[in-house]
N, C-alpha and C positions, 0 to 999 in steps of 0.2 A: 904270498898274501892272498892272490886271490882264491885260491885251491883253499886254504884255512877257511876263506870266510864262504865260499859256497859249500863248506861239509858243515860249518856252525849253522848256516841257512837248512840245509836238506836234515843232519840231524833234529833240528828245532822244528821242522815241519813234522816228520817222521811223528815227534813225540805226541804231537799235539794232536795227529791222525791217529794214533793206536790208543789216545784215553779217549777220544772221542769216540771211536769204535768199542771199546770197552764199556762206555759208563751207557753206550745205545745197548750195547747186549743182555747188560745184566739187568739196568732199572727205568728205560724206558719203554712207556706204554703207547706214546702220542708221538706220531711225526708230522710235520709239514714239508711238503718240497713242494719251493717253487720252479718254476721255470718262464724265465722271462726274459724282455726287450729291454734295454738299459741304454741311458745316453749318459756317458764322464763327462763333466767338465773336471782338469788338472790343473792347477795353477802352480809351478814349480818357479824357484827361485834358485839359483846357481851360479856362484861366482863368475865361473867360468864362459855359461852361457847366458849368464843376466837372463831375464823374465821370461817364461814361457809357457802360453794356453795353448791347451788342446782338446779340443772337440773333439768326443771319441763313440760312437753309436756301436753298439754289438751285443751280446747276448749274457745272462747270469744263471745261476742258480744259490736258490737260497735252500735252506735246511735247517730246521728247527727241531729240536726233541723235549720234550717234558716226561718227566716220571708222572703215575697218575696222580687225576685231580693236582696235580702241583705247576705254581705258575714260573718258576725258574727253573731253567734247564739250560738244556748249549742251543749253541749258532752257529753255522756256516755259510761264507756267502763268497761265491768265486763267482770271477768277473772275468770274460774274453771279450776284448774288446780292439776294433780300429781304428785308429787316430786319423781324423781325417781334415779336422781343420785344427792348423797349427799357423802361429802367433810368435815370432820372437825377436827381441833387442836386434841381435849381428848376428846371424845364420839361418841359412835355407836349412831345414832339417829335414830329413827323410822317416819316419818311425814304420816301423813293420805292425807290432801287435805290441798292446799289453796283457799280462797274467797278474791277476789281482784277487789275492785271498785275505779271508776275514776270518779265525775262529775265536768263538770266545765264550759268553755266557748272556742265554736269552733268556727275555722275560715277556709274557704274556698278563693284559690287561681285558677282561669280557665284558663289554658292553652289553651287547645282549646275546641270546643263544647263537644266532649267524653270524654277528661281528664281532671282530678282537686285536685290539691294538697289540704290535710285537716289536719288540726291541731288541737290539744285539750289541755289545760291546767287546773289542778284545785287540789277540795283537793281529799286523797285517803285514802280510808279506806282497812285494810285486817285482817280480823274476820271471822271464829276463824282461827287460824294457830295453829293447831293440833302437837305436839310433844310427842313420849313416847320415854322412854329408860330403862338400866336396868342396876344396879349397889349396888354388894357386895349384890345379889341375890334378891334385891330390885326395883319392878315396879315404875316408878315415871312417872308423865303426867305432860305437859307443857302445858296452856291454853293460848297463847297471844292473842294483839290485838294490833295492828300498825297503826299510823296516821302518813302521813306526805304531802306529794304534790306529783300529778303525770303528765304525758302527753301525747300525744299520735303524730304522723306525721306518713302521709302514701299518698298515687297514688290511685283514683279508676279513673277506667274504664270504661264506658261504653261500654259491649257487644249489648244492646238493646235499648230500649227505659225503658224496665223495671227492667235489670239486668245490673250487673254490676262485675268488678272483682276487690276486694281492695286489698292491697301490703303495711305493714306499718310496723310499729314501736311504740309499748309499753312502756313507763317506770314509774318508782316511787322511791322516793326516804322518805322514815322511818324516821322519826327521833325522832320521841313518842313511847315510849311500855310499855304495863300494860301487866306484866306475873303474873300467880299465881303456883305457884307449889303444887301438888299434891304427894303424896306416896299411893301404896294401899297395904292391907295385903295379904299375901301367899294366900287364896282363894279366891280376888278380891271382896271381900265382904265389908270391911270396907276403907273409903277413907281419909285419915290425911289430911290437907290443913298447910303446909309446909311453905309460905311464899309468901309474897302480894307486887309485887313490881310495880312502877308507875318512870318512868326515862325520861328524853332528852338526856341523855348522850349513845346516840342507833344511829348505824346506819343499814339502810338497802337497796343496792340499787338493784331494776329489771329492768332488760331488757331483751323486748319480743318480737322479730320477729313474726306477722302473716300474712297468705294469708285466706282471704275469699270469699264469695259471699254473694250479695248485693242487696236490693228491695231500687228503686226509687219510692219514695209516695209522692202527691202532695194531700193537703186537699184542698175539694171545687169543685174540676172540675173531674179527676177521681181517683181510687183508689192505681194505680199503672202506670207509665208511665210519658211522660210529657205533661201539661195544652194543648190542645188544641186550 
């Protein structure tokens, strides 16, 4: 079960990377990347581990493309991020990292020539989502892997012609998860596989306040700035 649902995972990413690479090569004129500070708030709810927040500070990148003069296009927004304050019902949890991606289809609104509202909506993947803990002197790891829909709204700025300063707003909302549990022995040498579970009855929601900084790329005329 879980080897099936991490190849439906990495195929489903796979596809969703090679149309996005496709539809930038052939009919996009406009890019945005940003690159930015990001703080998660998670609020997960789980049978099994009843309620849990997590405070997560770490770094993103966003990606936007439009064909010209056109205000819809794609979105891309991946999130690496630390858990560092965590909150829950009955256990001390350990997290290592989260992997949290967005693609979907954005839309851009101009206020004026330097300002422009941007929006993103699509589906969201976040693999692996790293859990240890320890109970009745026993190591046990949690391996998830979460789908559900996310999106994104945010203000960029242009300071220049080639930079920019974005101001936005992350989120996602779970509601598939394939955990597998693990135990390992006293000398972390041998590893038990515990239990295989695959649910909808998951929820998980984030939201991510980030500020970054931004490259204006126009393909065709020059590399960064705008068309001449």
């Amino acid at each position: 079960m879980e080897n099936i649902f991490r190849k439906i995972t990495f195929f489903s990413l796979l596809f969703l990377v090679l149309s996005f690479s496709a539809f930038s090569q052939e009919n996009i004129e406009e890019q945005w990347l940003t690159i930015g500070a990001e703080f998660g708030n998670y609020f997960e709810n789980e049978s099994s581990r009843g309620f849990t927040y997590l405070g997560s500070p770490g770094f993103n990148i966003n990606l936007y493309t439009f064909p010209k003069e056109k205000n819809i296009g794609m979105f891309f927004h991946f999130s690496f991020l630390f858990p560092a304050i965590e909150k829950n019902e009955k256990t001390d949890f350990d997290y290592l990292v989260q992997y949290d991606m967005i693609v979907g289809s954005g839309f851009r609104y101009n206020i004026s020539e330097k300002s422009k509202l941007h929006f993103g909506i699509g589906l969201e993947f976040m693999t692996p989502f790293d859990i240890k803990y320890k109970e009745n002197s026993t190591d046990y790891y949690i391996y998830n892997t979460n789908l559900g829909l996310g999106g994104d709204a945010g203000l960029k700025f242009d300071l220049t012609e080639n930079i920019y300063i974005d101001v936005g707003l992350s989120f996602t909302y779970s509601f598939i998860n394939f955990s597998t549990l693990y135990s390992f022995s006293n000398d972390k040498k041998i590893r038990t596989t515990l239990s295989d579970n695959w649910t909808m009855k998951y929820t998980m929601v984030g939201i991510k306040p980030y500020i970054g900084i931004g490259f204006n790329y126009y393909r065709g005329e020059t590399i960064l700035g705008k068309p001449k």
